[in-house]
C-alpha positions as CSV (number, residue, x, y, z in Angstrom):
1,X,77.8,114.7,62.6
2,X,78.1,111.1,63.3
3,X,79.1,108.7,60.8
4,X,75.9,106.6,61.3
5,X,73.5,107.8,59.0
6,X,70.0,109.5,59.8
7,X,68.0,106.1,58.8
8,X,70.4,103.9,60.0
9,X,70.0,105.6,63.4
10,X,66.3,105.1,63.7
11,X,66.6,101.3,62.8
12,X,66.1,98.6,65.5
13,X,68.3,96.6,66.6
14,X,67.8,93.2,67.4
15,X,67.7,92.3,71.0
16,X,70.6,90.3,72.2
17,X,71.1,87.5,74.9
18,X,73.1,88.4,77.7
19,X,75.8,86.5,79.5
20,X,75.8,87.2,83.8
21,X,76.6,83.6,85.4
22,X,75.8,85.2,88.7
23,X,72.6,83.2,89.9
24,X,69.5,85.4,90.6
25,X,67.6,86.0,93.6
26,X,65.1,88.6,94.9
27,X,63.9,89.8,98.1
28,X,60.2,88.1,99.4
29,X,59.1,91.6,100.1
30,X,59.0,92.9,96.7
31,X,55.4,93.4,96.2
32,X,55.2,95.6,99.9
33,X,58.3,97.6,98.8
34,X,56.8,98.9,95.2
35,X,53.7,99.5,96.3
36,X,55.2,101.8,99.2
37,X,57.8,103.3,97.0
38,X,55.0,104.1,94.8
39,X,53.0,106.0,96.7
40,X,55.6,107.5,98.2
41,X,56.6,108.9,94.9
42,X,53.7,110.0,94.0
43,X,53.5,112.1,97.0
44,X,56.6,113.6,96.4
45,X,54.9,115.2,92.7
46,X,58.2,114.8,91.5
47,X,57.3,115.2,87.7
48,X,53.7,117.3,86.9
49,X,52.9,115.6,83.9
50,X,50.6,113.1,84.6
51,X,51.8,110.6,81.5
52,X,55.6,110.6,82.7
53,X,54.2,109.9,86.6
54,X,52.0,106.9,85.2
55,X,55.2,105.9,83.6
56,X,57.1,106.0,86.5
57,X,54.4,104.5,88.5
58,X,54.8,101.4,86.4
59,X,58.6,101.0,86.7
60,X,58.7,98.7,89.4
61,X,61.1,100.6,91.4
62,X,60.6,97.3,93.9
63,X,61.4,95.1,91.9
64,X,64.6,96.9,90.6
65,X,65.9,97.4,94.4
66,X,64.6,93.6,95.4
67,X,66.7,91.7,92.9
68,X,69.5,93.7,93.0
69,X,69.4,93.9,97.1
70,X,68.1,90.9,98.4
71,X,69.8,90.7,101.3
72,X,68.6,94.0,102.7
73,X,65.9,94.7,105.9
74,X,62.4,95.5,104.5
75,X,62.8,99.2,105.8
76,X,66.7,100.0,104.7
77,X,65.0,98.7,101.2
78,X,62.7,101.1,101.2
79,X,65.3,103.5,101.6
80,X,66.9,102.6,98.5
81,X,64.2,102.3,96.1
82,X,63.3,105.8,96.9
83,X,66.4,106.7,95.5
84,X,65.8,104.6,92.7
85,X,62.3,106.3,92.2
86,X,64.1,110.1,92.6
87,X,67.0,108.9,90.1
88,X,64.6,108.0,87.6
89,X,62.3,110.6,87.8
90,X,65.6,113.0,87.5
91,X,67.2,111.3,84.7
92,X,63.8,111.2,82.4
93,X,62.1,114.4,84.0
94,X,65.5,116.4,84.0
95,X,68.4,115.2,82.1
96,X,67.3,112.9,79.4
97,X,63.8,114.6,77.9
98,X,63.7,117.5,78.5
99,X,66.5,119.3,76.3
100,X,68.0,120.9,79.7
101,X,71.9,122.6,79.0
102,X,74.6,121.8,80.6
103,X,74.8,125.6,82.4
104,X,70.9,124.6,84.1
105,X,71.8,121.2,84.6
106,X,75.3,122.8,86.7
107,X,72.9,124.9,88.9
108,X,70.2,121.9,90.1
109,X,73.2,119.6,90.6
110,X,74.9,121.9,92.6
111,X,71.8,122.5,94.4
112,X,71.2,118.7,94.8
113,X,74.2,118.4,95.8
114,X,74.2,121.1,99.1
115,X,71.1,119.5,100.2
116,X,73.3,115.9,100.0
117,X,76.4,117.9,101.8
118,X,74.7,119.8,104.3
119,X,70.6,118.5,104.6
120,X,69.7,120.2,107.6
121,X,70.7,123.7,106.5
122,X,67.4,125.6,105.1
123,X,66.4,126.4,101.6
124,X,63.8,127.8,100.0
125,X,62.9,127.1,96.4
126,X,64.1,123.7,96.8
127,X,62.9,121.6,93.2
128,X,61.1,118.7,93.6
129,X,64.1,116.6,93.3
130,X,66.1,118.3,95.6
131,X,63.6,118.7,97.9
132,X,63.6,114.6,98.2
133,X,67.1,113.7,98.1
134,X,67.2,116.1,100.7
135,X,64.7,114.0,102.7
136,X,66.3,110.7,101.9
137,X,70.1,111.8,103.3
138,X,68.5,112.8,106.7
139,X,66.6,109.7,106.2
140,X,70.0,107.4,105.6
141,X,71.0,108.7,109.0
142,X,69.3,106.1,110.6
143,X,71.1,103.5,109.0
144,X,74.3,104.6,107.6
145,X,77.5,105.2,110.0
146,X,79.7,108.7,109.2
147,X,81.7,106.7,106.8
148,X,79.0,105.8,104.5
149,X,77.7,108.8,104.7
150,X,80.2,110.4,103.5
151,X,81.1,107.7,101.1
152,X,77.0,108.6,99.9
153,X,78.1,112.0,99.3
154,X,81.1,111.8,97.7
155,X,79.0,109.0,95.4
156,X,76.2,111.9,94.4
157,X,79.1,113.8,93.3
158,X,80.6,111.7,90.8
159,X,77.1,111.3,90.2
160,X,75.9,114.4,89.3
161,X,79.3,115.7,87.7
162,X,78.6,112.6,85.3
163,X,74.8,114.1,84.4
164,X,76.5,117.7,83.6
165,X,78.9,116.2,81.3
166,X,76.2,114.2,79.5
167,X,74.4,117.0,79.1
168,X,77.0,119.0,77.7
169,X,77.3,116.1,75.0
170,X,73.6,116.1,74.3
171,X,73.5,119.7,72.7
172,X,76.7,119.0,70.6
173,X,76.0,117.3,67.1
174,X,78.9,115.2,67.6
175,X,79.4,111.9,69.5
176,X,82.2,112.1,72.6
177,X,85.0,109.6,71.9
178,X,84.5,106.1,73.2
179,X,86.8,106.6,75.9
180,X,85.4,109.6,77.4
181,X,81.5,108.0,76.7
182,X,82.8,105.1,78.8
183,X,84.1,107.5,81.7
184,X,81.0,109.7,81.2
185,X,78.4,106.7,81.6
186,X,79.7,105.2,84.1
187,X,79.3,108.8,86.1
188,X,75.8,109.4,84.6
189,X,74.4,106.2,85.1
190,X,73.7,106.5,88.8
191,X,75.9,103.6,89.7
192,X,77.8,105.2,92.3
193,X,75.2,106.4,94.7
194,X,74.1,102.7,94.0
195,X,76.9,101.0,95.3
196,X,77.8,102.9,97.9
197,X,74.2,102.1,99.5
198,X,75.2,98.3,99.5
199,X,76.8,98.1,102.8
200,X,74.1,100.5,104.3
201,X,71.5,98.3,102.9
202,X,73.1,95.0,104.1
203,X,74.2,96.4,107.6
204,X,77.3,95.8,107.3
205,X,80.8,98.2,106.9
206,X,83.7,97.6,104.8
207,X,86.9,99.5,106.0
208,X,88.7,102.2,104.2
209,X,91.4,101.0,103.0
210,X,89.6,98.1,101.9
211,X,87.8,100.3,99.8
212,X,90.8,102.0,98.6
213,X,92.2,98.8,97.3
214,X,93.0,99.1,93.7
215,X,91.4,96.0,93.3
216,X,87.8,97.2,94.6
217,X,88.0,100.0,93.2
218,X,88.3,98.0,89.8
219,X,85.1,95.9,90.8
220,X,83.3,98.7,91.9
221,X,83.9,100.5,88.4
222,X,83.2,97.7,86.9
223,X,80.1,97.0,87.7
224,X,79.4,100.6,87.0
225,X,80.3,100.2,83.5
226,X,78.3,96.5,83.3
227,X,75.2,98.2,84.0
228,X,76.0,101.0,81.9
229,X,76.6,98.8,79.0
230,X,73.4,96.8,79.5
231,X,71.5,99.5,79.6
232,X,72.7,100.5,76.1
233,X,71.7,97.6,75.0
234,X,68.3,97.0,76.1
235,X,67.3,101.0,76.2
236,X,68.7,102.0,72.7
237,X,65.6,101.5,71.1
238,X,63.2,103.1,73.3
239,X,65.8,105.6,73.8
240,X,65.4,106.6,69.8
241,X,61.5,106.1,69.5
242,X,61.1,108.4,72.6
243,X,63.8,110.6,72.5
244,X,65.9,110.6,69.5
245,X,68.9,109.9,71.7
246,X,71.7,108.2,69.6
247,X,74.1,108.9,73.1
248,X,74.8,105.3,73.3
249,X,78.1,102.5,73.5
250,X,76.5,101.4,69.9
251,X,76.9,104.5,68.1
252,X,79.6,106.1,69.7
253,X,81.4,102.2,68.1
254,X,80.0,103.2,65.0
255,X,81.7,106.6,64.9
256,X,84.9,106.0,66.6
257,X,85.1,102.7,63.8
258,X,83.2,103.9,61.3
259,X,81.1,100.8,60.9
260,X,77.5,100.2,60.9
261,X,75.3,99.9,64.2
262,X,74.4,96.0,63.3
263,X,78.4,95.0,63.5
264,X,78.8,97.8,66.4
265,X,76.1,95.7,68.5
266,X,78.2,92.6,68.2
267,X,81.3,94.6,68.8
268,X,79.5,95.8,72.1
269,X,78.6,92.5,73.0
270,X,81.8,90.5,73.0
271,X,83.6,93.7,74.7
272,X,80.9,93.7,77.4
273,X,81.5,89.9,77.7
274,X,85.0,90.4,77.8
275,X,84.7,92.6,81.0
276,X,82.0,90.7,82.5
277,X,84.5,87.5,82.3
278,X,87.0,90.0,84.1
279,X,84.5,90.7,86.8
280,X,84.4,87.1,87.7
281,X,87.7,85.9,87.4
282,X,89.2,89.1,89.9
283,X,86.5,88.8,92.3
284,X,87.1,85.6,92.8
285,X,90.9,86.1,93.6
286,X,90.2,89.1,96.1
287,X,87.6,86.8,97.8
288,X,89.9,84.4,98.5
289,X,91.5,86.5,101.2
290,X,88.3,89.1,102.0
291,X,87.0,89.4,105.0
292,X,83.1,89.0,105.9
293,X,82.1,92.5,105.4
294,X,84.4,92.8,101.8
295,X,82.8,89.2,101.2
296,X,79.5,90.9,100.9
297,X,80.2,94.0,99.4
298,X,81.9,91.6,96.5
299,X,79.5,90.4,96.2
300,X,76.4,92.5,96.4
301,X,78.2,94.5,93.0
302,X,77.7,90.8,91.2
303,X,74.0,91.1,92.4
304,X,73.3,94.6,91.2
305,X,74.6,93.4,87.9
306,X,72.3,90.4,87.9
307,X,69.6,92.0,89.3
308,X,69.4,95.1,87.3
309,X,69.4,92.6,84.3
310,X,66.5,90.4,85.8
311,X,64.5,93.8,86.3
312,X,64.7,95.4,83.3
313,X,63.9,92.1,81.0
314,X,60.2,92.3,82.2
315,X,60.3,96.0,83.1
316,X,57.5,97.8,81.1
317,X,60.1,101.1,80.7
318,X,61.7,99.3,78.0
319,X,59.1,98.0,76.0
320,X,59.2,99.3,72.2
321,X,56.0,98.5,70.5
322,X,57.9,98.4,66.8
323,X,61.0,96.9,68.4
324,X,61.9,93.5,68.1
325,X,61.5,91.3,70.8
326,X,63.6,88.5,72.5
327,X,63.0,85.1,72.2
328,X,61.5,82.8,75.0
329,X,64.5,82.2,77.0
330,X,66.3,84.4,75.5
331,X,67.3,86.9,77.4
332,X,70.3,84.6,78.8
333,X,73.2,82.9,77.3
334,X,75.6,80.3,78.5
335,X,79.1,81.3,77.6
336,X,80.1,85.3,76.3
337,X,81.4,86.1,73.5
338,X,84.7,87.1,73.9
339,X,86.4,85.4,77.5
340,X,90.1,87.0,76.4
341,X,91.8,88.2,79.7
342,X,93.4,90.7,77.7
343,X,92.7,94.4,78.4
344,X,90.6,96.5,76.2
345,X,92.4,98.8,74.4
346,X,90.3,101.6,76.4
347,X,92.8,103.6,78.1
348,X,90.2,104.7,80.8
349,X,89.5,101.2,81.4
350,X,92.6,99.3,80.4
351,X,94.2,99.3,84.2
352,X,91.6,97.0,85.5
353,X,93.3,94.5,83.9
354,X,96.5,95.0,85.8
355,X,94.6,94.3,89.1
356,X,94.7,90.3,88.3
357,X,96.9,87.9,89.6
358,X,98.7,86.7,87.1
């Protein structure tokens, strides 16, 4: 068992500020795009209980995809916020709530994953989830060259390896160390398939070996992890009033440190900081010498972590009713908590450090 105690795990935390000096912006369209996602969802009868479709209805799956892609074409958009809307609907419907094992979870992700591989081919039985991401690859076609494609499919993989390894942790009483929860989250988040869309989303193509770079693959992880963290941090309360998930950054702290989940939360803060700082200061040294289509990609990850932050302070998904709530304004600070260029001492994050000019 974890070294946080049964009370202590049910206590709120208190919501924190968050430091992204990337400057927002959202796509004009946004109100077209949810209300199409929407009822495209909805047609898809993804979930059959009608209280977890509401809740998905009210997401704003629009608003996620138009502040974190801004720069996208109103139909490429539409595109990715279907994804968004299948992600979801997976992660709650499948994954998260509903007690699945790591041996059923295998079987739908493999499935998932043949219809992502080979989406022509014909099945039968196809889950509702399957069934979509199956339409949505042969709909990418129409905007995504053989390289992204492929770069889309290798992306669901990590993807889906990442939710069979979560749930392998969720029916175990312990916590996973912090190192593999950081390697695991990243996976499980959905991130991947995320970024990967960027370049298909903006029109534009970055070349291999640009994305081979040890330095983009560094930014491209680390944005992964950003989002992962803020979601942990905004979505640990709902995650215990709905779900009685403690599979979070804040207690896996308290357990690998044996502290308690008010001084984890601060811990968590100044370590996201610290990697958010790191974001900034190595994209800006690889853009130095990027070219236009790198240019973009750079910096479409800083937008997906502003973005995802901007929708999810007024998304309804994470509203607690007991919780506490942040202050006017204060969603944002000025400076983080911890600007150290030092590495983490996370071993499966500690070489993203090496990637800076020093």
């Amino acid at each position: 068992m974890t070294c946080v105690t049964g009370q202590s795990l049910v206590q709120q935390l208190p919501a924190v500020p968050f430091y992204c000096p990337v400057p927002p912006a959202r796509h004009p369209s946004v109100a077209a795009l949810n209300d199409r996602t929407v009822r495209w969802m909805l047609k898809q009868r993804l979930d059959t209980d009608e209280h977890q479709l509401k809740r998905l209805a009210v997401c704003d799956f629009g608003g996620l995809t138009a502040s974190t892609m801004p720069y996208g074409a109103l139909e490429r958009l539409s595109l990715m916020a279907r994804f968004h809307a299948v992600l979801f609907s997976l992660d709650d419907g499948v994954c998260d709530e509903a007690e699945t094992t790591a041996d059923r979870l295998a079987q739908e992700t493999s499935r998932i994953m043949r219809a992502v591989e080979a989406p022509t081919a014909r099945a039968f039985g196809d889950s509702p989830h399957t069934a979509a991401l199956r339409r949505l690859r042969l709909e990418a076609e129409r905007f995504a060259s053989a390289r992204q494609l492929r770069r889309l499919t290798e992306a669901m993989r990590v993807y889906t390896s990442g939710l069979v390894w979560e749930a392998s942790w969720r029916r175990n009483p312990e916590l996973p160390s912090l190192d593999d929860y950081i390697t695991l989250w990243m996976r499980a988040i959905g991130m991947a398939p995320s970024t990967a869309m960027i370049e298909v989303v903006g029109g534009f193509s970055v070349a291999d070996e640009d994305m081979q770079d040890p330095r983009i693959r560094a930014l491209t992880e680390i944005t992964w992890t950003l989002v992962s963290w803020d979601n942990d941090l905004y979505s640990r309360n709902k995650e215990l009033e709905r779900a009685g998930d403690n599979l979070n950054l804040i207690d896996v702290l308290c357990q690998e440190h044996g502290v308690e989940p008010r001084r984890a939360l601060v811990r968590v803060v100044a370590m996201r900081d610290r990697v958010m700082v790191l974001f900034q200061r190595l994209a800006a040294q690889v853009l130095k010498e990027a070219d236009n289509d790198l240019r973009r990609y750079i910096k479409g990850l800083g937008q997906f972590v502003r973005g995802h932050l901007d929708w999810a302070s007024i998304c309804p998904r994470y509203t607690v009713r007991s919780g506490p709530r942040a202050r006017p304004g204060g969603w944002w600070k000025q400076q983080p908590a911890d600007d150290s260029l030092e590495p983490l001492p996370i071993p499966t994050i500690s070489w993203w450090w090496d990637q800076l000019a020093r």
